[in-house]
MARDRENLUM-231563 format. One record per residue (C-alpha): residue number from 1; residue in three letters; x, y, z. Coordinates in Angstrom, 2 decimals. Example, Ala and Ser with C-alpha at 12.3 -4.5 7.8 and 13.67 -1.06 7.14 Angstrom:
BEGIN
PT   k   r       x       y       z
PT   1 Ala   12.30   -4.50    7.80
PT   2 Ser   13.67   -1.06    7.14
END
This chain:
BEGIN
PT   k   r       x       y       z
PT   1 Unk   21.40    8.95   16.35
PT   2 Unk   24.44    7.58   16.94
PT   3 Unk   26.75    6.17   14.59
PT   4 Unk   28.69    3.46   16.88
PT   5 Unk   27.49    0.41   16.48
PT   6 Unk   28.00   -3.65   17.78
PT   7 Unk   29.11   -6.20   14.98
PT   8 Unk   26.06   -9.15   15.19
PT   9 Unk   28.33  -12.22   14.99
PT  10 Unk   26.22  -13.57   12.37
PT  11 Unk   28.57  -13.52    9.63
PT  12 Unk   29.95  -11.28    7.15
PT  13 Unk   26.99   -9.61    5.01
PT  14 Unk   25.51   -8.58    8.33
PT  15 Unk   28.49   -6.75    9.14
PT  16 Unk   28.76   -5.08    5.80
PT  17 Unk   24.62   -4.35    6.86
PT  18 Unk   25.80   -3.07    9.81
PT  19 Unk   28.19   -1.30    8.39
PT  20 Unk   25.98    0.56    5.92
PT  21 Unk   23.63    1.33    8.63
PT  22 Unk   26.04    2.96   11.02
PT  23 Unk   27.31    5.03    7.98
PT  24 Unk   23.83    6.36    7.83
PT  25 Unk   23.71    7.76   11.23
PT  26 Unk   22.18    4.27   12.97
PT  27 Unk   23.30    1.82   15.43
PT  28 Unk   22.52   -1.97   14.48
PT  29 Unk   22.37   -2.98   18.08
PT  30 Unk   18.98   -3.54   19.98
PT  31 Unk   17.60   -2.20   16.53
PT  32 Unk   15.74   -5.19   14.42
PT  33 Unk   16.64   -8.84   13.05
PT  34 Unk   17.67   -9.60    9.76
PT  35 Unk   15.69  -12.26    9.58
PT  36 Unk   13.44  -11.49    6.94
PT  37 Unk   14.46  -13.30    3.28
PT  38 Unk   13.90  -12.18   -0.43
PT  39 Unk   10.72  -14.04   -0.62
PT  40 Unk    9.43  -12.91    2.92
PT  41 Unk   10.21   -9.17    1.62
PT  42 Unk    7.95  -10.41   -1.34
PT  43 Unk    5.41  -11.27    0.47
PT  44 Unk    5.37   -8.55    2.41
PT  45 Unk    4.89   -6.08   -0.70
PT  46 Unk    2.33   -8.74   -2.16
PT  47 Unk   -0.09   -9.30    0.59
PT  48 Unk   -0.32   -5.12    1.47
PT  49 Unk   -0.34   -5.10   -2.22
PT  50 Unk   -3.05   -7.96   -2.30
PT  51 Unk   -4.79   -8.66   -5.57
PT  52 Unk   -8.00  -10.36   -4.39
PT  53 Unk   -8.76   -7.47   -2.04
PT  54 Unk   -7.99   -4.80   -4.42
PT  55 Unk  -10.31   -6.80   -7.67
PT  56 Unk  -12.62   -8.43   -5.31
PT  57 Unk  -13.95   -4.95   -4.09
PT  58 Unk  -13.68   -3.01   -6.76
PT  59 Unk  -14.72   -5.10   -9.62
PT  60 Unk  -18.37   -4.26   -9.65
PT  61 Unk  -17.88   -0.80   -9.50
PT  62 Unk  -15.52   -0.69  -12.34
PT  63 Unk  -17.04   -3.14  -14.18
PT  64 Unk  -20.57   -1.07  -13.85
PT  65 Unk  -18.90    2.24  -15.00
PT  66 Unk  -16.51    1.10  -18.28
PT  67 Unk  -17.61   -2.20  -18.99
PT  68 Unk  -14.91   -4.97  -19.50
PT  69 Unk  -12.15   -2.46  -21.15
PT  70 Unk  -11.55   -1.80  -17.46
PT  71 Unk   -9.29   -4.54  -17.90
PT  72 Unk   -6.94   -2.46  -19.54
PT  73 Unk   -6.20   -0.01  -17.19
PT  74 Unk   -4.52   -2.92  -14.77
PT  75 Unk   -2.10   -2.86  -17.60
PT  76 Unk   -1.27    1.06  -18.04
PT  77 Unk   -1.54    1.45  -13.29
PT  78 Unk    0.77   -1.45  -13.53
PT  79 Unk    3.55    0.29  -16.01
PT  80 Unk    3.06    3.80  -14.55
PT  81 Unk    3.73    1.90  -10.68
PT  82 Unk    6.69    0.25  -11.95
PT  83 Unk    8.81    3.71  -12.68
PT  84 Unk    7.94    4.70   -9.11
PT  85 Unk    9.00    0.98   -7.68
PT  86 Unk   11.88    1.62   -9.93
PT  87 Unk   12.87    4.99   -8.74
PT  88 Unk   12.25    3.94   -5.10
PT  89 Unk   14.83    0.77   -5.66
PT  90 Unk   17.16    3.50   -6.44
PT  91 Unk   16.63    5.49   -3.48
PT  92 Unk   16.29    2.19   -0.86
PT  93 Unk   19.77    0.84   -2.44
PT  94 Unk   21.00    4.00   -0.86
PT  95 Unk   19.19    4.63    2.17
PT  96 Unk   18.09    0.90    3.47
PT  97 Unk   16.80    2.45    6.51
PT  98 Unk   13.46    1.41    8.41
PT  99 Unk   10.35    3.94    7.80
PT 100 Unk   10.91    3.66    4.00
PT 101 Unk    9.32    6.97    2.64
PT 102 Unk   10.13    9.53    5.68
PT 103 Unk   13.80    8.98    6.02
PT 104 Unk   14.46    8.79    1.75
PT 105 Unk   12.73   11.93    1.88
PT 106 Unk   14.41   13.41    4.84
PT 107 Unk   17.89   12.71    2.73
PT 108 Unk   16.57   13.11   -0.13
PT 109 Unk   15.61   17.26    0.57
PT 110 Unk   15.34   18.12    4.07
PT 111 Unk   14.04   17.81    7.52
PT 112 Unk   10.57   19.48    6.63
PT 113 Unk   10.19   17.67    3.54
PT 114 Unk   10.89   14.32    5.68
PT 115 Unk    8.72   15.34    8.25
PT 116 Unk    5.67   16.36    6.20
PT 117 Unk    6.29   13.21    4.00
PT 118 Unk    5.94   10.98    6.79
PT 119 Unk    3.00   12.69    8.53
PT 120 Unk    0.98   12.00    5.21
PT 121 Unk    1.91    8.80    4.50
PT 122 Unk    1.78    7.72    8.16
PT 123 Unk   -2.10    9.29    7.99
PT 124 Unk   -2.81    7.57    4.50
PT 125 Unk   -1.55    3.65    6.06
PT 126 Unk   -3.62    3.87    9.11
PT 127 Unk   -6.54    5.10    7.16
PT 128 Unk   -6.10    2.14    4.65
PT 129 Unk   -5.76   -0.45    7.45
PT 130 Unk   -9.42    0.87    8.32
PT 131 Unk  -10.54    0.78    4.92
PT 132 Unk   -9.36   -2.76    4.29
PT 133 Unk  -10.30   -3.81    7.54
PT 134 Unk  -13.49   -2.49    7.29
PT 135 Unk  -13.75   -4.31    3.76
PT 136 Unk  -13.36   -7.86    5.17
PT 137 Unk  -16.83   -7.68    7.23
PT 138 Unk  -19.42   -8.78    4.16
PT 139 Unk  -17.26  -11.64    3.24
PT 140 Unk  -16.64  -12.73    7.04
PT 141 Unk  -20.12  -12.41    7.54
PT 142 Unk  -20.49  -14.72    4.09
PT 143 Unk  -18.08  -17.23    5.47
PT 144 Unk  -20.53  -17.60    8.76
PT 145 Unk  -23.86  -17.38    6.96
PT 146 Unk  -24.35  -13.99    9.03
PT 147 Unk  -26.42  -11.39    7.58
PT 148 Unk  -24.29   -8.26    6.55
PT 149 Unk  -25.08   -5.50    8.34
PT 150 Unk  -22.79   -2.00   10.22
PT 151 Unk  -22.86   -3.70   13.17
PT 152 Unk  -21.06   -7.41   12.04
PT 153 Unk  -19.08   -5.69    9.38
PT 154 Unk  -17.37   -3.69   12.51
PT 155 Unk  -16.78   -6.79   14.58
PT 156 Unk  -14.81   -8.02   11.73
PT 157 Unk  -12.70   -5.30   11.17
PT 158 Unk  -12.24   -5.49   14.58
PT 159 Unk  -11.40   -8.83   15.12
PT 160 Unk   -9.33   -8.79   11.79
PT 161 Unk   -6.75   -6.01   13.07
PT 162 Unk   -7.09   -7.42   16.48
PT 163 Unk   -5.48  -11.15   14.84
PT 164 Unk   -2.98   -8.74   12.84
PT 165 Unk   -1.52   -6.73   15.67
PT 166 Unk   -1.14  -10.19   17.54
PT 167 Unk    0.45  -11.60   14.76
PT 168 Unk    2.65   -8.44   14.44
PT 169 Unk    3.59   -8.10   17.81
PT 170 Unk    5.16  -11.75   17.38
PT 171 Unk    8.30  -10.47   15.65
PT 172 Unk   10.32  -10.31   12.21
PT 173 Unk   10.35  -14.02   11.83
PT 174 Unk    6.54  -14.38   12.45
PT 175 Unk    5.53  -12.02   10.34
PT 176 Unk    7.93  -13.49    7.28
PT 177 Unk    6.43  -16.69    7.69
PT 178 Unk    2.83  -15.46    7.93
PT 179 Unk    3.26  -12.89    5.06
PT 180 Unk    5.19  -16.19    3.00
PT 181 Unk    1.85  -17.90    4.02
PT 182 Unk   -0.72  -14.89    2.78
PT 183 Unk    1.49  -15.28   -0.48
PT 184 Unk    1.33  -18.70   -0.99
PT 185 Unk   -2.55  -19.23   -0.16
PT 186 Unk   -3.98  -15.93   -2.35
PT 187 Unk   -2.19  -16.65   -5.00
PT 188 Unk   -2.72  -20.42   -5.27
PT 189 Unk   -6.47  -19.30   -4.39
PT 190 Unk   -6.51  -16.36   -7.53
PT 191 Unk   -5.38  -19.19  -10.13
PT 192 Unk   -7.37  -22.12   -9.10
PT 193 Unk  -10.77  -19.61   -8.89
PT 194 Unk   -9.70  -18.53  -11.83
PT 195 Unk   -8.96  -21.56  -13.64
PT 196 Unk  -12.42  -22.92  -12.71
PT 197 Unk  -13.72  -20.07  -13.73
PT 198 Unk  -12.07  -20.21  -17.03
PT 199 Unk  -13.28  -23.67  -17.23
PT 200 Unk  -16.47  -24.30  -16.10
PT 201 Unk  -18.11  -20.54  -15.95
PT 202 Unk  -16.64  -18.93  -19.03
PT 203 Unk  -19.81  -17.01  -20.65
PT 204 Unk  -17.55  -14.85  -23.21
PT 205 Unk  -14.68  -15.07  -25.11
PT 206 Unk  -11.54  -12.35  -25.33
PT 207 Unk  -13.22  -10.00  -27.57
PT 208 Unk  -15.66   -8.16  -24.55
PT 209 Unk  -12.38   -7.04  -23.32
PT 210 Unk  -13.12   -4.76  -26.61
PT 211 Unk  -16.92   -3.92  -25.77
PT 212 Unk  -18.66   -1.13  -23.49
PT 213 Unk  -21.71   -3.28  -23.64
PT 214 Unk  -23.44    0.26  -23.26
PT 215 Unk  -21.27    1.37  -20.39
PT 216 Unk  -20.30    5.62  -20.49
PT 217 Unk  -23.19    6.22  -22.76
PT 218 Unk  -23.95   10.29  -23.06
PT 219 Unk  -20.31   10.86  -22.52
PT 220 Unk  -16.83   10.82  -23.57
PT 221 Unk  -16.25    7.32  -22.92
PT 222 Unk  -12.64    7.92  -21.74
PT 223 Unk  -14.10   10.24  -19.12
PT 224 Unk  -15.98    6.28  -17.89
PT 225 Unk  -12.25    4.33  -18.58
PT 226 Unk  -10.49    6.65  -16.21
PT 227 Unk  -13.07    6.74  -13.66
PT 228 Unk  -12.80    2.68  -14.06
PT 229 Unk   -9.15    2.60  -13.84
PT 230 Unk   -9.14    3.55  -10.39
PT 231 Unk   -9.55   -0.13  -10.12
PT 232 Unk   -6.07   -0.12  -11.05
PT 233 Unk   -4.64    2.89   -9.07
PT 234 Unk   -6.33    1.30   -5.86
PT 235 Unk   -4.46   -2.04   -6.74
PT 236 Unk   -0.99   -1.33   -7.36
PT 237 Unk    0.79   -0.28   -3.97
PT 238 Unk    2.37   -2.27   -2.03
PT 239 Unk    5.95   -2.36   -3.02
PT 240 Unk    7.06    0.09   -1.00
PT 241 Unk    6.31   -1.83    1.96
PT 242 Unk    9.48   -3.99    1.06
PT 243 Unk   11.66   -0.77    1.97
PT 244 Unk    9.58   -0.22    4.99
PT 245 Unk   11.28   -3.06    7.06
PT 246 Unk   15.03   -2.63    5.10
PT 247 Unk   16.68   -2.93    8.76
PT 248 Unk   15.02   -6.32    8.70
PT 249 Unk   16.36   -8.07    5.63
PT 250 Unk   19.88   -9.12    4.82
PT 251 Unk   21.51   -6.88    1.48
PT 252 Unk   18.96   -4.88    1.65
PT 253 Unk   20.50   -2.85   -1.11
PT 254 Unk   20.13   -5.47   -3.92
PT 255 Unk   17.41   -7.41   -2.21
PT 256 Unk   14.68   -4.69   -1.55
PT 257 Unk   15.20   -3.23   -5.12
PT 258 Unk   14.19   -6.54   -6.74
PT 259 Unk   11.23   -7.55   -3.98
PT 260 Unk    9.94   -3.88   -5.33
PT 261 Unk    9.86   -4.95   -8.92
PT 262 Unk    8.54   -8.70   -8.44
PT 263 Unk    5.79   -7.51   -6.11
PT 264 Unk    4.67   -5.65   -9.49
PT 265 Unk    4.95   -8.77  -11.52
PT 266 Unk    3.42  -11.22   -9.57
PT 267 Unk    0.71   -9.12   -7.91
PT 268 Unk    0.26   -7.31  -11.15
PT 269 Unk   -0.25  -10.78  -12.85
PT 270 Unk   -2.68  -12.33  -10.49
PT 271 Unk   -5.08   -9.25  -10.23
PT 272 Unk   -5.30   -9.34  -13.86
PT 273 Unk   -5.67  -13.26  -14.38
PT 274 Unk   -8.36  -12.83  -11.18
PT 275 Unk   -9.55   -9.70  -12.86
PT 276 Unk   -9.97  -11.45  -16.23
PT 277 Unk  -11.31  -14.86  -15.04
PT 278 Unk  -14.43  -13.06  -13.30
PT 279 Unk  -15.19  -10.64  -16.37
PT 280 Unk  -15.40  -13.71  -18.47
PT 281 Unk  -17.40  -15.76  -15.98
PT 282 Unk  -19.98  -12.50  -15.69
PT 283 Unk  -23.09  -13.62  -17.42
PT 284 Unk  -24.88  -10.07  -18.29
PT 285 Unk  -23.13   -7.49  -18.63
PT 286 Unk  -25.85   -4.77  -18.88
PT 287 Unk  -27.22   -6.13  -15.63
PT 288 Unk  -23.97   -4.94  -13.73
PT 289 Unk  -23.80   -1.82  -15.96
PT 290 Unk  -27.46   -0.98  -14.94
PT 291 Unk  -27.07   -1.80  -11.24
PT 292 Unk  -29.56   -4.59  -11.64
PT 293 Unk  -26.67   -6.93  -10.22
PT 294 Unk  -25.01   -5.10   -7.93
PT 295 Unk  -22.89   -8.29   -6.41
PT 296 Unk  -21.43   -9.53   -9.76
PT 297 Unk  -18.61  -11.07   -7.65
PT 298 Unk  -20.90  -12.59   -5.14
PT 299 Unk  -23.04  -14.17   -7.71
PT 300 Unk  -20.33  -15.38  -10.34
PT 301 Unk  -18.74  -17.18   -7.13
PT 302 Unk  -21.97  -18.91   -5.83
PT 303 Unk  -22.62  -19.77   -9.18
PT 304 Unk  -19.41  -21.34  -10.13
PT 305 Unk  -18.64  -23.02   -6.86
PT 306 Unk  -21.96  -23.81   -5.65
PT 307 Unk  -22.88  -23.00   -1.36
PT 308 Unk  -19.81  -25.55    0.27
PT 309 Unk  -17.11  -24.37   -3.00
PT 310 Unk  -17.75  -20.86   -2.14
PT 311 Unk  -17.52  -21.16    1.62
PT 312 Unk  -13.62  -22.10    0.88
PT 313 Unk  -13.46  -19.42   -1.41
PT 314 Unk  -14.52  -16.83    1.00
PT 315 Unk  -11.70  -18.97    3.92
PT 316 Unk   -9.29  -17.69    0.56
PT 317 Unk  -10.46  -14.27    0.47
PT 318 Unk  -10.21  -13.61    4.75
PT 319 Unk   -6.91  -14.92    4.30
PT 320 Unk   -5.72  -12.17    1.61
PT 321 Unk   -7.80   -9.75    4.22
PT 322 Unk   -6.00  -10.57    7.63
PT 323 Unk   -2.71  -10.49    5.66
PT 324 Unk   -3.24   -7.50    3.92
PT 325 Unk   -3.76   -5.93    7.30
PT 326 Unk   -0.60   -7.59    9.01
PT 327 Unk    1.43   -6.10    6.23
PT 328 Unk   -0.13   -2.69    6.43
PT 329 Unk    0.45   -2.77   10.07
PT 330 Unk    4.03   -3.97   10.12
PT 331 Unk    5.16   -1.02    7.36
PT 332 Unk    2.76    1.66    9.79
PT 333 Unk    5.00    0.60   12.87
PT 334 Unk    8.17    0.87   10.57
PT 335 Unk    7.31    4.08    9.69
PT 336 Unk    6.02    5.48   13.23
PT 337 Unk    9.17    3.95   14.96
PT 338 Unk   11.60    5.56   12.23
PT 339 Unk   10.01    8.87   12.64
PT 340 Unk    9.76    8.60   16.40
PT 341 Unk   13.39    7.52   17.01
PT 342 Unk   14.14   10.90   15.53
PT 343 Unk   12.18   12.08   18.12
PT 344 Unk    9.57   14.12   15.59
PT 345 Unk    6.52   12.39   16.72
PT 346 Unk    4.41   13.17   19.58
PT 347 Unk    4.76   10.28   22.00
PT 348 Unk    8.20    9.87   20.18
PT 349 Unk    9.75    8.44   23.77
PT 350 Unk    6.97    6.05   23.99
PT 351 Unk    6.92    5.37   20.02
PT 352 Unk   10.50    4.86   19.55
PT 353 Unk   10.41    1.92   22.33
PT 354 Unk   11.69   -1.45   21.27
PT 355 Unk   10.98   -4.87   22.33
PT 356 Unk   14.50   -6.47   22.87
PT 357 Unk   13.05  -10.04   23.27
PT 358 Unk   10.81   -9.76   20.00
PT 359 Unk   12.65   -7.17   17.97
PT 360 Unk    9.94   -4.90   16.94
PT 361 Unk    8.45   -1.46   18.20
PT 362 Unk    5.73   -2.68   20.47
PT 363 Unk    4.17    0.82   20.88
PT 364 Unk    4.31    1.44   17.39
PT 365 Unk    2.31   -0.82   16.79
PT 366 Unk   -0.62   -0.91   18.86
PT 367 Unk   -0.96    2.36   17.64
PT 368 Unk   -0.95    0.55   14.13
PT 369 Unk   -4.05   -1.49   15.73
PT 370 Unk   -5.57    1.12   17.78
PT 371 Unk   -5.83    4.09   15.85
PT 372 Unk   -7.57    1.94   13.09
PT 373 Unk  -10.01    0.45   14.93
PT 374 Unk  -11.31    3.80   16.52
PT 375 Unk  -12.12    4.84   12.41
PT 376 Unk  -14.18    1.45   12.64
PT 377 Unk  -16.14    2.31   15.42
PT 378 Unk  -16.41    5.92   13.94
PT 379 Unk  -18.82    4.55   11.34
PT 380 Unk  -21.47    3.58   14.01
PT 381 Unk  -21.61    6.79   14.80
PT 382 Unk  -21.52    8.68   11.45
PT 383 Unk  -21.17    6.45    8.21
PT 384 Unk  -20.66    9.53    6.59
PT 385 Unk  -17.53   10.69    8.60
PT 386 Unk  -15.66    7.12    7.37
PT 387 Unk  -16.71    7.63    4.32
PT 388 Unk  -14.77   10.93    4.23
PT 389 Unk  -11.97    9.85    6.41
PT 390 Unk  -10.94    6.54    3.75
PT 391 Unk  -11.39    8.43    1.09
PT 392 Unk   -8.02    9.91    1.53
PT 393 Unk   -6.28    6.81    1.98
PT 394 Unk   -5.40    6.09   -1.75
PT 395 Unk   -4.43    9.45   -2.28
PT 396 Unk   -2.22    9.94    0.72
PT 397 Unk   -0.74    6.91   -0.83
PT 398 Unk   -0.14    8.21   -4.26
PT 399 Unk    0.98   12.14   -2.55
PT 400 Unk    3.59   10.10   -0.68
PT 401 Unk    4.57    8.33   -3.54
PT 402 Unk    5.09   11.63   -5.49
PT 403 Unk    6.74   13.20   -2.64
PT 404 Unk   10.01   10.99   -2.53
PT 405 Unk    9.77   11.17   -6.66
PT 406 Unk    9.35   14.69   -6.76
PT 407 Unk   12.82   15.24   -4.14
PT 408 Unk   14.60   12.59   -6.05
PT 409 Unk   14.21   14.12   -9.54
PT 410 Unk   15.16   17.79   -7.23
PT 411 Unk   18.31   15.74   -5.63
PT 412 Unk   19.32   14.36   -9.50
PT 413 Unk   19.01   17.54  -10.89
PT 414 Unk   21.07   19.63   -7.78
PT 415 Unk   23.89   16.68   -8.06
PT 416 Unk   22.74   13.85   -6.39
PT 417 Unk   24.83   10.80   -7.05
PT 418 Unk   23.36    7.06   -6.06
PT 419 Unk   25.92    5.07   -4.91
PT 420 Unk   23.71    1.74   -3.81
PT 421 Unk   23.76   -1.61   -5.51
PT 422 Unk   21.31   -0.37   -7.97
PT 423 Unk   21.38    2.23   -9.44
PT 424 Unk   19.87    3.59  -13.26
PT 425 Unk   22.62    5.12  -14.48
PT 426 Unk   21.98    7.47  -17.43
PT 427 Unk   18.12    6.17  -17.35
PT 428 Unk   17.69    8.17  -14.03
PT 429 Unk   16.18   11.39  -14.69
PT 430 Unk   14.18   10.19  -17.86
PT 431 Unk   12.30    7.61  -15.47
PT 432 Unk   12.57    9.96  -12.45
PT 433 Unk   10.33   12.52  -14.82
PT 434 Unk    8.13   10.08  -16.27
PT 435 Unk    7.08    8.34  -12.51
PT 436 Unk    6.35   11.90  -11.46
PT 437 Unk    4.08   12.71  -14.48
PT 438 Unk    2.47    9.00  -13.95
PT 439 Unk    1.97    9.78  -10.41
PT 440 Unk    0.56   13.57  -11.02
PT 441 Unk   -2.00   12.45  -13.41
PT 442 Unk   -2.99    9.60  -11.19
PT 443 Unk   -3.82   12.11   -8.75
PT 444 Unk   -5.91   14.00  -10.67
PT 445 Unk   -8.13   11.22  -11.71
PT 446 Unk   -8.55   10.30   -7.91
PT 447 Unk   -9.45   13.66   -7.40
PT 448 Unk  -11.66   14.73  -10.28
PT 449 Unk  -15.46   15.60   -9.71
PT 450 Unk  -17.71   13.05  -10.93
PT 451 Unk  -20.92   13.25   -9.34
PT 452 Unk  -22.49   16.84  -10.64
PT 453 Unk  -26.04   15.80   -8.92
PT 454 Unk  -24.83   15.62   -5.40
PT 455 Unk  -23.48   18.37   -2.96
PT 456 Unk  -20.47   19.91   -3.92
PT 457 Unk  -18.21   18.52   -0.57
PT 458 Unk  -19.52   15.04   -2.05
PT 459 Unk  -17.77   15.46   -5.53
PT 460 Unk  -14.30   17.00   -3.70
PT 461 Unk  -14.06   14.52   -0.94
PT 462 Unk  -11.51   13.38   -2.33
PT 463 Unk   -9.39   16.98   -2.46
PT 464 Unk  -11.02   17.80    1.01
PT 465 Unk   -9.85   15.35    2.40
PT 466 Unk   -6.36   15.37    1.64
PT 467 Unk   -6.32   19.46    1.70
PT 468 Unk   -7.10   18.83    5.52
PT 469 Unk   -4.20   16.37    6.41
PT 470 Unk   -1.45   18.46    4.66
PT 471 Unk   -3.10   21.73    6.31
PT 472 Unk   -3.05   19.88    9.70
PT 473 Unk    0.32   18.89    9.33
PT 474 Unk    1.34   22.38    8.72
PT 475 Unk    0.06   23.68   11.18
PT 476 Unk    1.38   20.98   13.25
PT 477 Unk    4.92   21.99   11.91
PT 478 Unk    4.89   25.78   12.47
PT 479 Unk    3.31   25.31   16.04
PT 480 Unk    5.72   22.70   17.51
PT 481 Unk    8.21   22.78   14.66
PT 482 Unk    9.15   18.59   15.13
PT 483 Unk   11.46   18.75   12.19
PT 484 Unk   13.88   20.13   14.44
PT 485 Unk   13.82   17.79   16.59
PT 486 Unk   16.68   15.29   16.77
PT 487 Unk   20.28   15.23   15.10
PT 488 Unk   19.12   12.51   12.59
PT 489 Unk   21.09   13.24    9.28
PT 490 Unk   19.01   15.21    6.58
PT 491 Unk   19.49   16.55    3.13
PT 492 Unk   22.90   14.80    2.34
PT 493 Unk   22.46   13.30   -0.78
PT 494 Unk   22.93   16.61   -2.41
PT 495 Unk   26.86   17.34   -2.06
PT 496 Unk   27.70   20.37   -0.25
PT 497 Unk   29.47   22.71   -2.92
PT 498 Unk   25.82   22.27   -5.01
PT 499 Unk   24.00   23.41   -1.76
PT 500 Unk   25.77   26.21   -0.83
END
């Protein structure tokens, strides 16, 4: 790209913006608006992030396996996220460019490593739009009095990504206030559920948090707690979507660095409080545990709330749904759009197109829609198939996590000096290390076998699946070799003389 660029006569921080971008290799004409603010880029991170999505559909299935010490592990996902957010606030404070994880990679080590990056990450957000999507149908179907079924659960995945890639396709501005909105109406939803919970449905006090209640019998109960706690590692990404749009948001380099962190406090607080508030309000434990109740969500809400109190509820919960979805979509597009205006994509003319009147990749986006709902309809045909295709998307998420760790710690240790607004100083490579380990063993417990009574491909799903997407993208890269591709700049955080 080049690195001429047009001063926006908005005033002087966008020209120092401007500035920083062009140094980076980017023009800042026809590229997007700086119109999103701290709290937009906070919303952002929170609704993809999105607490009542995460808790509300994986609570029973945590619940059932550890019992209410499942808690816990919202704490320890939250901590081990936090040294990633913090390492990535590092690297975005640097590199405030669009696409978040390909281009810090692509700087970070090199064009391959960038390009791989991307193409997993890109593969693990459109497969998590699905999942989520996908997720809304029983409670849209609740909210309507419908009966639950494949066929109405796809019409509202469909019709939720349909309303998100309108939404999208209105611009920067829409989707701050939209995302602002999302913020504002599941988190005032999470405490007042959970205050009425608290109040009027409480069945046990603090001390289950403390009790199996039976749960992991006939095995090493921390074999049952780490199978819980993906309750935890499902919950806590998100942040990274603030660096996704850092063309769109003024300072980006101070700004984006602290959106990371408070997307981690205040999503990390309201899945626990929503977490807590329905363990408490959970009348039999053993019930859940046995499979007896297997809608301990469901049930704690109709009981609390009664048929009209629960109808709102479930207007909360499709909110936190559609913009979940919107913000999933907007950091795909990012992400497509940076990787295709490096021209590594196929489709990358088409990709890389920009809307001048709304300010966002058009292109990029429907694919951010498209691709999405074609998983949905996959599951009429084979509920099987989707089954194996969304069980890579929280591990695609965590392997690109680990892949802009892993080539920071490499950069650190080879000379790499961060010159952004934040930086860690002498706390670099200890928290650089530790958010790699973190992220490792997080990894593992996605992947580890559980299930020793059913087929083998059933207990490695989760390795099969992601063993295919890096072995397509291989392929991918030694057939057509993309990472070539373009004169976008690559491996320059490590000086020269350290290089060579």
């Amino acid at each position: 790209m080049s690195a001429e660029m047009t001063r926006p006569a908005s005033g002087p921080m966008l020209d120092e913006d401007a500035e920083h971008l062009a140094s980076l290799g980017y023009t800042y004409d026809s590229q997007f608006k700086r119109e999103m603010t701290f709290w937009g880029n906070v919303s952002l991170g929170f609704t993809y992030l999105s607490p009542v999505v995460g808790i509300y559909s994986l609570f029973a299935a945590s619940l059932g396996v550890a019992g209410p010490p499942m808690f816990w592990s919202l704490i320890i996902v939250g901590a081990g996220q936090l040294l990633v957010a913090t390492v990535f606030g590092e690297v975005v404070s640097n590199y405030p460019v669009a696409g978040g994880v390909y281009p810090w990679a692509r700087r970070l080590w090199g064009r391959k490593w960038g390009w791989m990056n991307g193409w997993v990450y890109l593969c693990a957000l459109l497969v998590t739009i699905a999942s989520v999507a996908y997720g809304a149908g029983p409670y849209l179907s609740g909210l309507l009095g419908m009966e639950s079924n494949v066929d109405s659960t796809i019409v509202a995945a469909l019709l939720v990504i349909a309303l998100a890639t309108v939404l999208n396709l209105g611009g920067t501005k829409i989707l701050n206030k939209v995302a602002m909105l999302g913020l504002i109406a599941e988190l005032t939803g999470a405490l007042v559920v959970g205050i009425w919970l608290m109040i009027a449905a409480r069945h046990h006090d603090l001390s289950v948090l403390f009790q199996s209640f039976g749960a992991g019998e006939g095995s090493d109960y921390f074999i049952a707690f780490a199978a819980a706690g993906l309750i935890g590692i499902y919950q806590y990404y998100g942040f990274e979507a603030c660096g996704d749009v850092a063309e769109e948001v003024p300072n980006p380099g101070r700004t984006i660095p602290k959106a990371m962190r408070m997307t981690i406090y205040i999503g990390g607080f309201a899945a626990m409080f929503v977490c807590l508030s329905l363990i408490l309000a959970v009348p039999d434990f053993g019930a859940v545990i046995s499979g007896a109740d297997a809608d301990p969500v469901g049930n704690v809400l109709a009981s609390a709330f009664g048929p009209v109190g629960v109808k709102v509820v479930l207007a909360v919960v499709m909110i936190s749904f559609v913009s979940c979805v919107l913000s999933l979509q907007a950091a795909t597009s990012r992400l497509a759009y940076s990787m295709a205006r490096d021209g590594i994509l196929p489709a990358s003319r088409l990709l890389s197109k920009f809307s001048e009147s709304r300010h966002v990749p058009p292109y990029a986006l429907l694919v951010a829609g498209l691709v999405p709902a074609l998983i949905v309809l996959g599951s009429k045909v084979s509920s099987d198939a989707l089954v194996a295709i969304i069980s890579f998307a929280a591990m695609g998420m965590y392997m690109g996590f680990q892949m802009v760790v892993l080539a920071a710690l490499r950069a650190r240790l080879k000379g790499w000096k961060p010159r952004g607004a934040f930086q860690l100083g002498k706390w670099g490579v200890p928290v650089n290390i530790a958010a790699l380990v973190w992220g490792v063993l997080g990894m593992v417990n996605m992947a580890w076998p559980r299930t020793p009574d059913v087929p083998w491909y059933d207990n490695y799903i989760v390795l099969i699946s992601a063993v295919s997407v890096v072995a397509v993208g291989l392929v991918y890269m030694a057939w057509k070799k993309p990472y070539l591709r373009g004169d976008a700049p690559a491996a320059d955080a490590v000086p020269a003389a350290a290089t060579s």
